[in-house]
C-alpha positions, 0 to 999 in steps of 0.5 A, spaced: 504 683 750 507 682 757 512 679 758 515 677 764 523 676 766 525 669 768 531 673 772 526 676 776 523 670 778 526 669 785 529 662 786 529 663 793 522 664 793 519 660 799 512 662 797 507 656 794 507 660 788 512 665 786 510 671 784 512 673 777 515 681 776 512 684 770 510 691 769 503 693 766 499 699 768 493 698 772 486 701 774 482 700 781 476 702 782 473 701 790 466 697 790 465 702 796 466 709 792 465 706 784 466 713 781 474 713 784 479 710 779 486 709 782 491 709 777 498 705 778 502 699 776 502 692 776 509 688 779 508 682 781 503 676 779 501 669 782 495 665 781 492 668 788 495 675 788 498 682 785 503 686 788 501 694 785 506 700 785 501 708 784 507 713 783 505 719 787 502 719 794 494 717 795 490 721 800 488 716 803 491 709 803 487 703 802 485 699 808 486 692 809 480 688 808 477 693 803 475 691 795 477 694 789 475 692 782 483 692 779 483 692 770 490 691 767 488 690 759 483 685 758 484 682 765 479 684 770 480 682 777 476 682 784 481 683 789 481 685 797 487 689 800 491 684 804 496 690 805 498 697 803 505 701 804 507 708 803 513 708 800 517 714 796 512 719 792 508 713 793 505 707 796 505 699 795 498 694 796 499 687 795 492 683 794 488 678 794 485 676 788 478 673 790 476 672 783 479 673 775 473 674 772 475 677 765 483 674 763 488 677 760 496 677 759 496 677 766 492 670 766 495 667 761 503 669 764 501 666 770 499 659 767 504 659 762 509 660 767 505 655 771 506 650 766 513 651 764 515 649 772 511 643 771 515 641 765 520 642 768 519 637 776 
């Protein structure tokens, strides 16, 4: 089960939604080359977008604008690259999920936490 930290929610977020840190392991698959699979993890979460770490460099990072099919257990999203970062011995893409088809631990995190704020407003 995933599990998110409630310390690592940023109370400053000023975002509509605040992104929700986890760590699950990820699968990208790009609609434009359906054989590659990119490895990586996810950190962080809301209803319209996923921030996912890969640990080692990629040939090419991906580009704005591009789609990829993003697995993380029984989730499975349509996402579209908002922007993508090399950082240390590895790179950073923050996405736009255009389409949680399948939902998992992911989905279900997100509306759990969705509710629990609701609760509390």
């Amino acid at each position: 089960m995933i599990a998110p930290n409630p310390e690592l929610i940023k109370a400053d977020e000023r975002r509509s939604e605040p992104r929700i840190e986890t760590s699950t392991s990820v699968v990208m698959t790009p609609l434009a080359a359906v054989t590659t699979r990119i490895h990586g993890s996810v950190v962080d979460v809301s209803a319209r977008g996923v921030r996912v770490h890969f640990d080692k460099d990629l040939k090419n990072l991906p580009r704005t604008g591009e789609v990829y099919r993003v697995q993380s257990r029984d989730d499975i999203m349509l996402c579209e690259v908002r922007h993508a970062q090399a950082a240390d011995a590895g790179a950073d893409l923050g996405l736009k999920i255009v389409h949680w088809g399948d939902a998992g631990e992911l989905k279900r995190l997100v509306q759990k936490h969705a509710v629990g704020k609701s609760a509390v407003a």
